[in-house]
C-alpha positions in Angstrom: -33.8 11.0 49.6 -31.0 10.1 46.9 -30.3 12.5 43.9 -29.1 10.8 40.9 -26.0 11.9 39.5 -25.8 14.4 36.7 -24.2 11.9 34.4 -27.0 9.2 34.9 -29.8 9.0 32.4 -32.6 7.5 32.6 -34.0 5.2 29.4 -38.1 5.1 30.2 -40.4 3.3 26.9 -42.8 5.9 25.7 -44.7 4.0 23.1 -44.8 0.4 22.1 -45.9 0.1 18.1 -46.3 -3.4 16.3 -45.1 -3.3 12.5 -44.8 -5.9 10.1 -42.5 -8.5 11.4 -40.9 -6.0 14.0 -41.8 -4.0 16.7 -40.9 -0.3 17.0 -39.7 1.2 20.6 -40.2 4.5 21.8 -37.7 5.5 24.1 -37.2 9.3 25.4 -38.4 10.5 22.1 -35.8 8.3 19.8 -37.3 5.4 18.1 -35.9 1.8 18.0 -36.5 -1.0 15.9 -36.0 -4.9 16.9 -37.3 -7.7 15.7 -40.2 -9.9 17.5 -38.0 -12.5 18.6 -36.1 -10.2 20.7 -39.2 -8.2 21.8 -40.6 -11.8 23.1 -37.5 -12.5 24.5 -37.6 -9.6 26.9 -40.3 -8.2 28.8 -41.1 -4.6 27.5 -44.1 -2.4 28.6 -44.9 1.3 28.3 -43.5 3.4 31.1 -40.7 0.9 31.4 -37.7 2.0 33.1 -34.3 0.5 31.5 -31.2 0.0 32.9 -28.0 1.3 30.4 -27.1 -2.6 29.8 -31.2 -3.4 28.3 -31.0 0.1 26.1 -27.5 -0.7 24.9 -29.0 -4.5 23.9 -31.9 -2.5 22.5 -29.3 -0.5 20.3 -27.3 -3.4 19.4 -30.8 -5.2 18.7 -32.2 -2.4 16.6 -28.8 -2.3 14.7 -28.4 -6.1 14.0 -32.1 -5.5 12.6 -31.0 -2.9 9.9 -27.8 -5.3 8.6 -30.1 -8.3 8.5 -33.0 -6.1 6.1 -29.8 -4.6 4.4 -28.6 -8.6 4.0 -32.5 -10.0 2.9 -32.8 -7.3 0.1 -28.7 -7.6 -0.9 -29.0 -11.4 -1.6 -32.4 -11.2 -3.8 -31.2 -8.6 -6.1 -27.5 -10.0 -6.5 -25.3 -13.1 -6.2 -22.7 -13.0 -3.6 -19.6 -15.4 -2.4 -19.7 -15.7 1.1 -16.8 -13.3 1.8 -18.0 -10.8 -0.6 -21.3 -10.0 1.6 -19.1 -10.4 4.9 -17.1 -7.5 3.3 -20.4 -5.5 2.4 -22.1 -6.2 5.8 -18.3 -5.2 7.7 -17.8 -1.9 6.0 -21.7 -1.1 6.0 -22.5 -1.9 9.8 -18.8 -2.8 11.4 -20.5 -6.3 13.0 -17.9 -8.5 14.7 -17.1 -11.7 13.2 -19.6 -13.9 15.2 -22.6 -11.4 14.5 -21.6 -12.1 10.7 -21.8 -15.7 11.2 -24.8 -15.7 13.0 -26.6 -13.6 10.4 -25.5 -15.7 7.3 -25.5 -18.6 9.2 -29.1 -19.7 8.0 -28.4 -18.8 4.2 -25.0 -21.0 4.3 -27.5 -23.7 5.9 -29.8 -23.6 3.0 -27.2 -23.0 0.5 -28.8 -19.6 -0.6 -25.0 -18.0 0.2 -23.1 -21.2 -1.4 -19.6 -20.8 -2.7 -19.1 -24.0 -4.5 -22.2 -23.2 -6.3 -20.9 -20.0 -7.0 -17.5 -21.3 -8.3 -19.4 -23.9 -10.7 -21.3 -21.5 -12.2 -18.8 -18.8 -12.7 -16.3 -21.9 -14.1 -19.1 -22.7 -16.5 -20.0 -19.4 -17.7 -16.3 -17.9 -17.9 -15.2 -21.2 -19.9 -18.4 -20.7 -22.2 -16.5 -17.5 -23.0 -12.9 -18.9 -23.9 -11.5 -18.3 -20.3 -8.6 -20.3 -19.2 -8.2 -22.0 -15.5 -5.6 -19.0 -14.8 -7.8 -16.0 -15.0 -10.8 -17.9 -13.3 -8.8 -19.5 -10.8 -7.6 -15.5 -10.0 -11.3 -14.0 -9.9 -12.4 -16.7 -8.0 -9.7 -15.7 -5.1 -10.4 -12.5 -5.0 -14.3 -13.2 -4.4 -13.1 -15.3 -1.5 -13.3 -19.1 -3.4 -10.1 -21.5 -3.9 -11.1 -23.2 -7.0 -10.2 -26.5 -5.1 -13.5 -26.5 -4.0 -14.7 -27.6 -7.5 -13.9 -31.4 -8.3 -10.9 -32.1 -10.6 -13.1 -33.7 -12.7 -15.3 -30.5 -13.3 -12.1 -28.3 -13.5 -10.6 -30.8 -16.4 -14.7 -30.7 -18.5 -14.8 -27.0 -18.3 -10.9 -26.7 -18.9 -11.4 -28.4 -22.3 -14.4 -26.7 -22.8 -12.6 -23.0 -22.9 -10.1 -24.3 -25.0 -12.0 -25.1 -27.7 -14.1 -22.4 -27.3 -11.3 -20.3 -27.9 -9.7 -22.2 -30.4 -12.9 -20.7 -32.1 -11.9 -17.0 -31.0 -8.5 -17.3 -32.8 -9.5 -16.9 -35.9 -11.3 -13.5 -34.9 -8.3 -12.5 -33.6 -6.2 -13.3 -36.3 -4.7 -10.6 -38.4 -3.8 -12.4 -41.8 -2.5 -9.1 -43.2 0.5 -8.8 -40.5 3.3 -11.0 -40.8 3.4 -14.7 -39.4 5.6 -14.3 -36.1 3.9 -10.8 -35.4 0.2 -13.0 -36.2 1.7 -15.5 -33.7 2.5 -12.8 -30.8 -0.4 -11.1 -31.2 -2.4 -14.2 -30.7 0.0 -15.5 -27.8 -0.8 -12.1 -25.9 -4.4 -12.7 -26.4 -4.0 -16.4 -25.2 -2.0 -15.5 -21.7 -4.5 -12.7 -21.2 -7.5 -15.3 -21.2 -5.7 -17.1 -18.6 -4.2 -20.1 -20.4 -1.3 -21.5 -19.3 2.5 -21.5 -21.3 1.6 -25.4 -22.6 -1.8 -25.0 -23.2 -0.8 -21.3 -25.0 1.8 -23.2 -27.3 -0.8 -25.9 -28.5 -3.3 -23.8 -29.4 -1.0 -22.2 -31.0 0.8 -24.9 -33.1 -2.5 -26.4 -33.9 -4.0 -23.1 -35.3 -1.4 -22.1 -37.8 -0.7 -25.9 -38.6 -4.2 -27.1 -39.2 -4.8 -25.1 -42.6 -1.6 -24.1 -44.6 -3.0 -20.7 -45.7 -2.6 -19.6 -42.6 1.4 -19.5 -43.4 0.7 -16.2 -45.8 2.4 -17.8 -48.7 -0.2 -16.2 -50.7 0.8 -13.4 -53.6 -1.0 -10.5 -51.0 1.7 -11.3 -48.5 4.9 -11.3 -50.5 3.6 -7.6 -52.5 3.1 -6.6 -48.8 7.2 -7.6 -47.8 8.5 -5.6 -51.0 6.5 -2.6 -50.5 7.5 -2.2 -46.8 11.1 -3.2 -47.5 11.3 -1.4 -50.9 10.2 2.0 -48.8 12.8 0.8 -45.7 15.5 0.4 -48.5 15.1 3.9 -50.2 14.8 5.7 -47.1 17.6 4.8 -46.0 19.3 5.1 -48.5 19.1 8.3 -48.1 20.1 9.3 -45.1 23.1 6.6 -44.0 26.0 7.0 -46.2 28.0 3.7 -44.7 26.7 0.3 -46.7 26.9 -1.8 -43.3 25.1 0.4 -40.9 22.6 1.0 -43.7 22.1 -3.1 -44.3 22.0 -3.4 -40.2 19.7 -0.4 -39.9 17.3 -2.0 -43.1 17.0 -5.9 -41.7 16.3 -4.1 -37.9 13.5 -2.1 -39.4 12.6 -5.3 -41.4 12.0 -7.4 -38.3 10.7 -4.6 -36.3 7.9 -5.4 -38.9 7.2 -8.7 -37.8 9.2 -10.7 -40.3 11.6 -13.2 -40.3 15.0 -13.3 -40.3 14.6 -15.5 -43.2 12.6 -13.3 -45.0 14.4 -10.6 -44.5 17.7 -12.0 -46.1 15.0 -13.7 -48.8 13.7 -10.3 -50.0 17.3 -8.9 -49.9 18.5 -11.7 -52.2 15.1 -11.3 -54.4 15.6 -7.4 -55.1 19.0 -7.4 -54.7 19.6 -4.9 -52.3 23.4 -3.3 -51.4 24.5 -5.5 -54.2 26.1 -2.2 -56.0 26.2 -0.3 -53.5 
């Protein structure tokens, strides 16, 4: 009579026990869950002896079960890109590529799991907001979408639409009280960041500060503003540099550090009459 070696195990089925829509197996003590397709698929029975390939399909089965429950419950509660749940199901269970596949593979079929829908929606809701093509077409990537997946002809609506959307938001933005090239930088920063590109950026801006002449700050508020910043500038540094053309080089730098104009710097100089006697 043979004896088995000390390093063979044997893999017997204890208990058999029917749950809803899977089937639980009892193995030496250690419970296993697969999924009635793979339960009729094999032939199981209590006492059931199992060779190490069946209990490593069992394990494999049992763990295929847990990423496709993780998968059912992930999708319901959240909307996912295709490669964003291949990440979360990669990381989470460490399935090969063709497990992946074969577990989304019936969500992609119904277009549950459907990046073009994905990438019409998100185009639609961040163009709602005033988003250019730039920053959409960036978040899209990293969610795993090329924005070429979208028809020109829906990237060119919803293009327009965030443009005037956020030709809206530019007046919000606006600071009226700042000079008009430090107005203009602000609301050039704010324009790139939304993810507009140099042309679109310099439209919006021409047509905002070019639509309504106010804008320009030739109002009384904005010239009392220029005297008071250069009239402080002026005596300071008068003050403390003694030589007349570091002191006029020192006061039109601090001047357009401000946000002004060259123009209105050598305006205001000419106005109060600064370094005339001095």
């Amino acid at each position: 009579m043979s004896m088995k070696k000390p390093s063979e195990k044997t893999f017997k089925i204890d208990e058999i026990k029917p749950i809803k829509n899977a089937i639980v197996l009892v193995i030496n003590g250690d419970s296993f869950t697969i999924s009635k397709s793979v339960f009729t698929d094999d032939y199981y029975y209590p006492d059931k002896v199992l060779s190490e390939n069946e209990m490593m399909a069992i394990k494999k089965a049992d763990h295929l079960l847990k990423a496709q429950q993780y998968l059912d419950k992930t999708i319901t509660s959240k909307r996912y890109t295709e490669k964003e749940i291949t990440d979360k199901l990669k990381t989470k269970f460490k399935l090969s590529k063709n497990d992946i596949f074969t577990l989304l593979k019936p969500y992609l079929d119904a277009n549950i799991i459907s990046d073009k829908d994905y990438a019409l929606d998100y185009l639609e809701a961040k163009s709602s907001s005033g988003y250019g093509m730039n920053y959409i077409t960036e978040q899209l990537k990293k969610k795993g979408i090329d924005l070429d997946i979208v028809s020109s002809e829906d990237i060119n609506k919803f293009n327009n639409l965030s443009i005037n959307i956020c030709k809206q938001l530019l007046r919000k933005k606006d600071q009226p009280s700042k000079p008009l090239l430090k107005r203009k930088e602000i609301l050039t920063d704010f324009l790139y960041r939304r993810g507009f590109n140099k042309e679109e950026v310099n439209e919006m801006i021409n047509d905002y500060f070019s639509s309504d002449e106010s804008r320009f700050n030739n109002d009384e508020s904005y010239g009392k503003r220029l005297e008071q910043i250069a009239d402080k500038a002026y005596l300071s540094l008068s003050k403390s540099e003694n030589d007349l053309y570091k002191r006029k080089n020192k006061f039109i730098k601090k001047i357009l550090n401000n946000g002004y104009s060259l123009k209105e710097v050598y305006d205001i100089i000419a106005k109060k009459g600064y370094f005339t006697n001095d």
